[in-house]
C-alpha positions in Angstrom: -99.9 37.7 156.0 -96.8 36.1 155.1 -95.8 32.5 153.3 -92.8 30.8 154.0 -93.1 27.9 152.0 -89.7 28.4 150.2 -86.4 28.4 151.9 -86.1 30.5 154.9 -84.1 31.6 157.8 -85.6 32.4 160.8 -85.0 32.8 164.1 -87.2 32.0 166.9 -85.1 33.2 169.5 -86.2 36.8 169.5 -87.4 38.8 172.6 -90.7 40.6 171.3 -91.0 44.2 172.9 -93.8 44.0 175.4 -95.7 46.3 174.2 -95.1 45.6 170.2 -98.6 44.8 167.9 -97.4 43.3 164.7 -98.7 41.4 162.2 -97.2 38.7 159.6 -95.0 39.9 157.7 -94.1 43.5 158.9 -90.5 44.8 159.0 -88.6 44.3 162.5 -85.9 46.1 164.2 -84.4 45.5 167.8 -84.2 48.1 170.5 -81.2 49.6 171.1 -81.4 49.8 174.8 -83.1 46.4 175.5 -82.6 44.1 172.3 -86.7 43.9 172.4 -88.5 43.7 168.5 -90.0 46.7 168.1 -91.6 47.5 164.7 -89.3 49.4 162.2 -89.8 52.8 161.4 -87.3 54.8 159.9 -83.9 54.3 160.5 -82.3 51.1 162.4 -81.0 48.4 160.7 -84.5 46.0 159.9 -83.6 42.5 161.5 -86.4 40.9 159.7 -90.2 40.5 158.7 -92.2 38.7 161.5 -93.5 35.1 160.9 -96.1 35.6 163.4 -99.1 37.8 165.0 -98.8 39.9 168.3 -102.1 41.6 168.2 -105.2 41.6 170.2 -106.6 39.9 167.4 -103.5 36.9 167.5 -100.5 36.3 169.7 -98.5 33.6 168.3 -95.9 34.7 170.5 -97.7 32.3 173.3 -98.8 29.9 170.4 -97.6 27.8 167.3 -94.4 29.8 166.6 -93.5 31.0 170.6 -93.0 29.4 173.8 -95.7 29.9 175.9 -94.6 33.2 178.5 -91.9 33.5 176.9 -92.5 36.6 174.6 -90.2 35.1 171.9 -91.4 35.7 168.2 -90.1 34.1 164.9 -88.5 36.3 162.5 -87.7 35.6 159.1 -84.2 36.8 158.8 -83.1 35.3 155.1 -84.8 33.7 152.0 -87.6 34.4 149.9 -91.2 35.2 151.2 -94.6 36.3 150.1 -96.7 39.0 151.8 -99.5 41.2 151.9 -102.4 42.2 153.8 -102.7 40.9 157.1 -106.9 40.4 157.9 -108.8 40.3 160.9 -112.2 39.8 162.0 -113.0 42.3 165.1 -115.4 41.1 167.4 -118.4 43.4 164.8 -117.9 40.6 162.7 -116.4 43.7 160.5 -112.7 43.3 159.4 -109.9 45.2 159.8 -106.3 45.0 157.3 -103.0 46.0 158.5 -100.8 46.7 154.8 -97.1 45.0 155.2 -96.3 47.3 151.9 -97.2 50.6 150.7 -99.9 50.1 148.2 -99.6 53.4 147.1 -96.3 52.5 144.8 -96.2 50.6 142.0 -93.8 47.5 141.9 -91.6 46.2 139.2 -89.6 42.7 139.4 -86.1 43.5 140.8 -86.7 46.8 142.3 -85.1 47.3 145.6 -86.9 47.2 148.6 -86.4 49.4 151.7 -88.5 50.6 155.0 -90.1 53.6 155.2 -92.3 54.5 157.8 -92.9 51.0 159.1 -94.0 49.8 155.5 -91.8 47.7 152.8 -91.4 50.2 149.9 -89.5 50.8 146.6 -89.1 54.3 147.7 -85.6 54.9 148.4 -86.3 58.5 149.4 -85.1 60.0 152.7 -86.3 58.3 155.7 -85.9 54.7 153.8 -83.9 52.0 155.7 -81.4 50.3 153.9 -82.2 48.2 151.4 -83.6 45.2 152.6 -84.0 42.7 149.5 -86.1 42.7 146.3 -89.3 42.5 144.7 -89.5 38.8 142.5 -93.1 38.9 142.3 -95.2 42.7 142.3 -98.5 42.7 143.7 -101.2 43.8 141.3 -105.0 44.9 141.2 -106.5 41.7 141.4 -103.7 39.9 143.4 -102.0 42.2 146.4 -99.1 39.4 147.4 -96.1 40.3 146.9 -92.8 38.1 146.6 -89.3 38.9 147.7 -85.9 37.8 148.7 -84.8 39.0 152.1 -80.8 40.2 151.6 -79.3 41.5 148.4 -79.2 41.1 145.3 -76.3 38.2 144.0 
């Protein structure tokens, strides 16, 4: 999940890997070889968090945010964003949740943020990207959104 209603910049230009499942708000990287969104990892400079769904549960790729065929995603590049949990109802009527952070650490306002093993984190351990903003809002026990500014600190 991820809310854009502050200022943003995205781009919606963005070849999505044919094969990439994403959800809202996950860290983004291009392919070296083919310039394709893949999702980030470890290591590779993160291009962004994705605005949209490409999942078998949503493909806003060929909706809302993408022209249709075209395999173009939006990706939130710059600005300041809230995430968490992406949702889905699977076809049980039982739900499924893709994390966008690693709920394991504990977040403080201002701490760095990095990528580490496809997940936003505060870990800057070894296999971290570089950092890729900051926390402005931790997520807590009763409220798992987190807020951050894409880019570095001023």
């Amino acid at each position: 999940m991820i809310n854009t209603d502050y200022i943003v910049l995205e781009d919606a230009t963005m070849l999505a890997d044919k094969d990439l499942v994403c959800s809202a708000g996950q860290p983004l990287v291009q392919d070296d070889t083919t310039g394709a969104l893949k999702l980030a990892a470890d290591g590779g400079p993160v291009v962004g968090l994705s605005k949209g769904d490409k999942n078998s549960y949503r493909d806003e790729t060929f909706g809302e945010y993408g022209a249709y065929g075209s395999r173009k995603l939006t990706v939130i590049v710059m600005g300041r964003v809230t995430i968490g949990p992406s949702v889905y109802q699977d076809t049980d009527g039982g739900e499924v949740t893709v994390e966008v952070y690693d709920k394991t650490k504990t977040y403080k306002y201002m701490d760095k943020l990095y990528v580490k093993s496809g997940l936003i984190t505060n870990d800057a351990g070894e296999g971290a990207n570089t950092e890729i903003g900051y926390c402005v809002k931790p997520p807590t026990a009763t409220d798992k959104e987190m807020a951050l500014v894409l880019g570095k600190k001023l």
